[in-house]
GUNU-144543 format. One record per residue (C-alpha): chain; residue number from 0; x negated, y, z; residue in one letter. Coordinates in pm, 1 decimal. Each point is the difference from the previous one (the first is absolute). Layout:
<A,NUM,<X,Y,Z>,A>,
...
END
This chain:
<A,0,<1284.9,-304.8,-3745.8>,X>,
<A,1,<-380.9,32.2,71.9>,X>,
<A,2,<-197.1,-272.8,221.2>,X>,
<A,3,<-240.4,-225.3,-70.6>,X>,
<A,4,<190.1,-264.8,-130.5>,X>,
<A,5,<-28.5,-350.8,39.6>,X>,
<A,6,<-100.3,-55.0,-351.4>,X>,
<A,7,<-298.3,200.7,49.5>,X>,
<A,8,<-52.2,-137.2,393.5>,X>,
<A,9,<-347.7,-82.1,99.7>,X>,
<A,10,<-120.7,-269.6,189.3>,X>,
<A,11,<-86.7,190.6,275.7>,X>,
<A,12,<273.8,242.6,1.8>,X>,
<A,13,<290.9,-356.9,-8.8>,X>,
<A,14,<-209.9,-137.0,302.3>,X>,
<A,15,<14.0,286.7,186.2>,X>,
<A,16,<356.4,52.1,-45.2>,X>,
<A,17,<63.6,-369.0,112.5>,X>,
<A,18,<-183.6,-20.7,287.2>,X>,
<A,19,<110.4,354.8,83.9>,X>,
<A,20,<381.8,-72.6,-19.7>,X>,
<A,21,<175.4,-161.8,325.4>,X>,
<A,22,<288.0,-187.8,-29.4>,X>,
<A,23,<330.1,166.8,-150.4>,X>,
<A,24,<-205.7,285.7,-156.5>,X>,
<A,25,<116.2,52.2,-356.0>,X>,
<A,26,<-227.8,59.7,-231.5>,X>,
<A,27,<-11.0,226.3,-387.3>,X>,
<A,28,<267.9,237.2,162.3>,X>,
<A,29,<60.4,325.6,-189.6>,X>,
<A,30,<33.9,302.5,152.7>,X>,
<A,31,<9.4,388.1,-129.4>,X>,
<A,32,<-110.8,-102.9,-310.3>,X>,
<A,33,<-269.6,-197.2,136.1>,X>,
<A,34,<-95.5,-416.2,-9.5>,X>,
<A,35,<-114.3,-41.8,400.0>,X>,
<A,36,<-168.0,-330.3,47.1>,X>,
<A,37,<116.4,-87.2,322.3>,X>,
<A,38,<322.9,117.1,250.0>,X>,
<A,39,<-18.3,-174.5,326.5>,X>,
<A,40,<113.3,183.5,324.2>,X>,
<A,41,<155.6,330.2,-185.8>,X>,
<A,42,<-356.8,27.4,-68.1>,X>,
<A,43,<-106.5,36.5,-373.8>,X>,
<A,44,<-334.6,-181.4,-31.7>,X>,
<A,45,<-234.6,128.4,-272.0>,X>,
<A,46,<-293.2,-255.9,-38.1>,X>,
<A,47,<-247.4,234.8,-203.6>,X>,
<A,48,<-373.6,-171.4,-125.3>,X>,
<A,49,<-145.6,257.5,-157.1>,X>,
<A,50,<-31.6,330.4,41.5>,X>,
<A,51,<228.2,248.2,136.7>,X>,
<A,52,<70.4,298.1,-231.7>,X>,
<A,53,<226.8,-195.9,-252.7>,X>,
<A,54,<262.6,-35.6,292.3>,X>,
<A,55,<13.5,324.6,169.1>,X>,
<A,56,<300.2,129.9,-183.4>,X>,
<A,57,<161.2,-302.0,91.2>,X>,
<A,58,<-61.2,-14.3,366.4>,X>,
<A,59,<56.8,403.5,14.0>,X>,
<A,60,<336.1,-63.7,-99.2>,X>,
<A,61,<64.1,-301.8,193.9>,X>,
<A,62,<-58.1,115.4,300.9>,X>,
<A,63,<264.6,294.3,-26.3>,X>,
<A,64,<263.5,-230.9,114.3>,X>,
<A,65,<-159.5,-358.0,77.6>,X>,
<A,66,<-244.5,-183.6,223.6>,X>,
<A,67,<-281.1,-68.5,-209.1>,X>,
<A,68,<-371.4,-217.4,89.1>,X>,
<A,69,<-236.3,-37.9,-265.2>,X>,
<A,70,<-190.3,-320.8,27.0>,X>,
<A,71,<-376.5,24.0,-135.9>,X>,
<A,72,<-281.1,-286.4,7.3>,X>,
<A,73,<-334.6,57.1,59.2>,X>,
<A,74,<-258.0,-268.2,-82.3>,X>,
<A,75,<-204.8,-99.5,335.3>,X>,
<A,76,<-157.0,-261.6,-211.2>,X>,
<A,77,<18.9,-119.2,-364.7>,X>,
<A,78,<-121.1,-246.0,-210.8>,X>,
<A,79,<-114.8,47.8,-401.4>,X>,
<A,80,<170.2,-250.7,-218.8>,X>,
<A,81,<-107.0,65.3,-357.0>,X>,
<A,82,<-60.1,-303.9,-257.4>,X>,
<A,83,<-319.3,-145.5,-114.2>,X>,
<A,84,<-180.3,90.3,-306.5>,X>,
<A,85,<-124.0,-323.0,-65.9>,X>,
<A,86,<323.4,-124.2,-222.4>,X>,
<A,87,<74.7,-283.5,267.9>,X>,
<A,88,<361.9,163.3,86.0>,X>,
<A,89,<-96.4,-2.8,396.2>,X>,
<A,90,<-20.3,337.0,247.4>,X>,
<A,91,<-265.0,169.4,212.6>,X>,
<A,92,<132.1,102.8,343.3>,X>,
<A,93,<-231.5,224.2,168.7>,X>,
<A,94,<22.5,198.9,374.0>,X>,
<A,95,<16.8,368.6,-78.9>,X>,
<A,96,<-258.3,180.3,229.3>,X>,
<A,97,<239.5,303.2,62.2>,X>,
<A,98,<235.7,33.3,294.4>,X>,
<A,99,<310.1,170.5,-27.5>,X>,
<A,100,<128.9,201.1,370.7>,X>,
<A,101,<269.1,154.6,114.9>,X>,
<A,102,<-97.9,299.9,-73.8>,X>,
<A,103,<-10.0,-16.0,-333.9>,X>,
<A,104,<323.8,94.9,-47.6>,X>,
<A,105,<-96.1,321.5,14.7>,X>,
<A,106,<-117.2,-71.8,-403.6>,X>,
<A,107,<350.0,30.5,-59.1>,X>,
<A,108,<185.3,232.5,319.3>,X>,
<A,109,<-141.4,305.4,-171.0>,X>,
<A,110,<272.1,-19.7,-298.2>,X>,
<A,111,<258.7,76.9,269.0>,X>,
<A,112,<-165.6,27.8,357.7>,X>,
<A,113,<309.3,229.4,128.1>,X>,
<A,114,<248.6,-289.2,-64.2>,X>,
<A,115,<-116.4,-166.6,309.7>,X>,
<A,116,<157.6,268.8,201.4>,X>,
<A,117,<364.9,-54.3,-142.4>,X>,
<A,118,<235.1,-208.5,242.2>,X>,
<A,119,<102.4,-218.4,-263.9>,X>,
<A,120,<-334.2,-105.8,-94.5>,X>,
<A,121,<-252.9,-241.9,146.3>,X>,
<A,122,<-326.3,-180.0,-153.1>,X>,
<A,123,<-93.4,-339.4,65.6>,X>,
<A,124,<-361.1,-145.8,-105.0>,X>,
<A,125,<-42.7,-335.2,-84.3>,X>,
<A,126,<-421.3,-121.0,44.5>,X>,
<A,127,<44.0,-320.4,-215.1>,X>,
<A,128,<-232.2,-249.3,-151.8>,X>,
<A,129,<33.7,-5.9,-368.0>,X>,
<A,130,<-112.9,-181.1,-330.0>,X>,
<A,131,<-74.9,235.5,-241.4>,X>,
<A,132,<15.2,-165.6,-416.9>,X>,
<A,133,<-188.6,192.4,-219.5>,X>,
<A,134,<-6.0,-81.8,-382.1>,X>,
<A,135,<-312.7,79.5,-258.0>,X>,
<A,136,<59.9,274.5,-214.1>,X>,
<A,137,<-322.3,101.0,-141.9>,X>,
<A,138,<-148.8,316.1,-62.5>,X>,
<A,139,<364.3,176.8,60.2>,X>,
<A,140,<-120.1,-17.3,355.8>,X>,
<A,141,<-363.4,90.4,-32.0>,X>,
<A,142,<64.5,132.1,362.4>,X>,
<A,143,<34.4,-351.9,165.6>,X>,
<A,144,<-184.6,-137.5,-241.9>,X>,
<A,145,<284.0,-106.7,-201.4>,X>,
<A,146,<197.3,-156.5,298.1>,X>,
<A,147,<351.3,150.4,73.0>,X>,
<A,148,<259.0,-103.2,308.9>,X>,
<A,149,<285.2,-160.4,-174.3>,X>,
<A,150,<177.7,-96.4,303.4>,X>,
<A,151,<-20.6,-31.8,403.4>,X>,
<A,152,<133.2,-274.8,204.7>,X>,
<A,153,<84.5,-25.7,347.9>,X>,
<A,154,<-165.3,-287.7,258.5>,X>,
<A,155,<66.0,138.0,356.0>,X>,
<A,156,<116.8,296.3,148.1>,X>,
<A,157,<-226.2,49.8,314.4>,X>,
<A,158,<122.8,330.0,155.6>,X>,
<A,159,<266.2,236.1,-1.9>,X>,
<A,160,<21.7,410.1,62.4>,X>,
<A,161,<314.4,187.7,16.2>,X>,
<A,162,<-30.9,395.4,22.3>,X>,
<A,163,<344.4,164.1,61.7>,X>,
<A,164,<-161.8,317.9,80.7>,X>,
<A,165,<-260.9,252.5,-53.0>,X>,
<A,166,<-163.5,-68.5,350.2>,X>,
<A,167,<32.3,-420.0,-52.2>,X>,
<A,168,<-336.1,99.6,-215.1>,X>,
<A,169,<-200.2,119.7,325.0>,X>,
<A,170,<-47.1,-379.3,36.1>,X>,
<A,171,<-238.7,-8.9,-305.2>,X>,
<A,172,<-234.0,268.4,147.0>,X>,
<A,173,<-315.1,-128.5,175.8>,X>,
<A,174,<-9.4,51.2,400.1>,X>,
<A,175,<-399.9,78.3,-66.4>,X>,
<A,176,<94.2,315.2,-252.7>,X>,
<A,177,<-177.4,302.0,139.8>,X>,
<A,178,<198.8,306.3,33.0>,X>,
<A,179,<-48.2,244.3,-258.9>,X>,
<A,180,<-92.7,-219.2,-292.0>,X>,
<A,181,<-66.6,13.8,-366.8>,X>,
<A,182,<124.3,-293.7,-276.4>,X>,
<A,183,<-351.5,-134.2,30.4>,X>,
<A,184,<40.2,-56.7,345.2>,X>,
<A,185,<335.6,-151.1,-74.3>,X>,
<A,186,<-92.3,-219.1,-273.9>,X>,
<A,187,<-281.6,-136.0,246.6>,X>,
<A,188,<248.9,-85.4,284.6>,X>,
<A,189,<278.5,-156.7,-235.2>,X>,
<A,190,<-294.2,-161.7,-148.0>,X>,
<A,191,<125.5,56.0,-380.1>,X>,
<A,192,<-114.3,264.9,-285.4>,X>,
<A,193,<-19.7,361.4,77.9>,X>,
<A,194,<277.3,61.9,-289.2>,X>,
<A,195,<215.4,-233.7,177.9>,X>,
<A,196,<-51.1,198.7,360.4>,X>,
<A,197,<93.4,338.6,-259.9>,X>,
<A,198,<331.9,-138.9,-67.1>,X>,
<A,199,<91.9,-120.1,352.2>,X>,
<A,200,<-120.0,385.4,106.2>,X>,
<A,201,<215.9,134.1,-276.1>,X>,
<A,202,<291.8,-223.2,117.0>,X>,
<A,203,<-40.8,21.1,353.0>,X>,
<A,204,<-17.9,363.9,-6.3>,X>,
<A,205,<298.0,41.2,-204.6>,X>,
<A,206,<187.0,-173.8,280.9>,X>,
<A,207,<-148.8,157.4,277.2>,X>,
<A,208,<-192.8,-233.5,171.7>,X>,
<A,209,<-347.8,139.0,-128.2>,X>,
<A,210,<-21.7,420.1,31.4>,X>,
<A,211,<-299.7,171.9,-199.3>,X>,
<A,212,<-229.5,184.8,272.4>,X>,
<A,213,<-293.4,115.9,-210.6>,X>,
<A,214,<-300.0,-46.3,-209.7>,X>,
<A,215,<-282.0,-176.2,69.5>,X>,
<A,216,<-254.7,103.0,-271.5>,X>,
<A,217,<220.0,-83.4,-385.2>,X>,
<A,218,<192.1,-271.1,270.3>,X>,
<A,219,<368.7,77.1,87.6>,X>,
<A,220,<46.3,-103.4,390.1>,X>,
<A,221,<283.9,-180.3,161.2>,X>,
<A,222,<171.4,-98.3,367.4>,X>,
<A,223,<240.8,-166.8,61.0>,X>,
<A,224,<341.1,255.5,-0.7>,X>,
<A,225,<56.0,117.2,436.6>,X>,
<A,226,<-388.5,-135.3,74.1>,X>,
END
């Protein structure tokens, strides 16, 4: 078998899966080789935290012959637990100033943004508000200063997206978008990073919705696919 296992289940991921799970849903069911976290409905539930390309095997094959929506949180808001450095055995708990969005799922999409157009298959985002424990580790992590996430934990779930379809995703794309546009122009109606608006281009495009129409200058330009 292959899964996450619950000896290796995070905080995050087991609260998730709980407050997912409706009565009579069974839960740790194998199929085709595979651990699935949740069955409820004929519907295997895969509740997936971190990124996508570790599971895209798995869902590919899934989906051949089963119903299968993959469950992923995104952090609207989350707090920084880490403990002090003063010896006194207490914690800091800090307000992160980032925002997670909806649209960040597009982070992760790219590793299979075709999926989305398989019957079987349907996405659900999760906008949550989150601890996130970190633990000192020194200069090992000379990138964050020595800080790394050692787990997440789940307060609220505030909002819920389900995408069952390529065009379910037109939702995410701003009224005020001029037609053509570039990713900059994109990235400044989503509000978010112009990398981000790349791999929402690159996704959106693979499925369809977005069609390339030119150049403008070094800047690929998009509509919207029948505009």
């Amino acid at each position: 078998m292959s899964g996450i296992g619950l000896l290796n289940e995070k905080p995050l991921h087991a609260s998730l899966k709980a407050w997912y799970a409706s009565p009579g849903a069974r839960l740790e069911v194998p199929v085709k080789g595979f651990v699935i976290d949740l069955v409820q409905d004929d519907v295997l539930v895969e509740i997936q935290t971190a990124g996508f390309a570790s599971i895209k095997e798995k869902l590919g094959r899934l989906t051949v012959d089963h119903r299968v929506r993959l469950v992923h949180p995104i952090p609207l808001e989350k707090w920084i637990v880490r403990p002090a450095r003063d010896g006194s055995g207490g914690t800091i708990r800090r307000k992160s100033p980032k925002r997670g969005k909806v649209h960040d799922l597009f982070w992760q999409l790219v590793s299979f943004p075709d999926l989305l157009a398989h019957p079987n298959f349907a996405l659900e985002v999760l906008l949550t508000r989150e601890d996130e424990v970190r633990r000192y580790e020194g200069k090992r992590r000379w990138r964050n200063r020595g800080w790394a996430v050692e787990e997440r934990r789940l307060l609220e779930v505030v909002e819920r997206w389900l995408f069952e379809r390529p065009a379910d995703l037109r939702v995410l794309i701003p009224d005020a978008l001029e037609e053509p546009f570039t990713t900059r122009e994109l990235a400044e109606a989503i509000e978010g990073r112009r990398v981000l608006a790349q791999k929402m281009a690159y996704c959106l495009r693979r499925m369809g919705i977005f069609e390339l129409v030119g150049r403008r200058g070094p800047a690929n330009l998009y509509r919207l696919a029948g505009s």
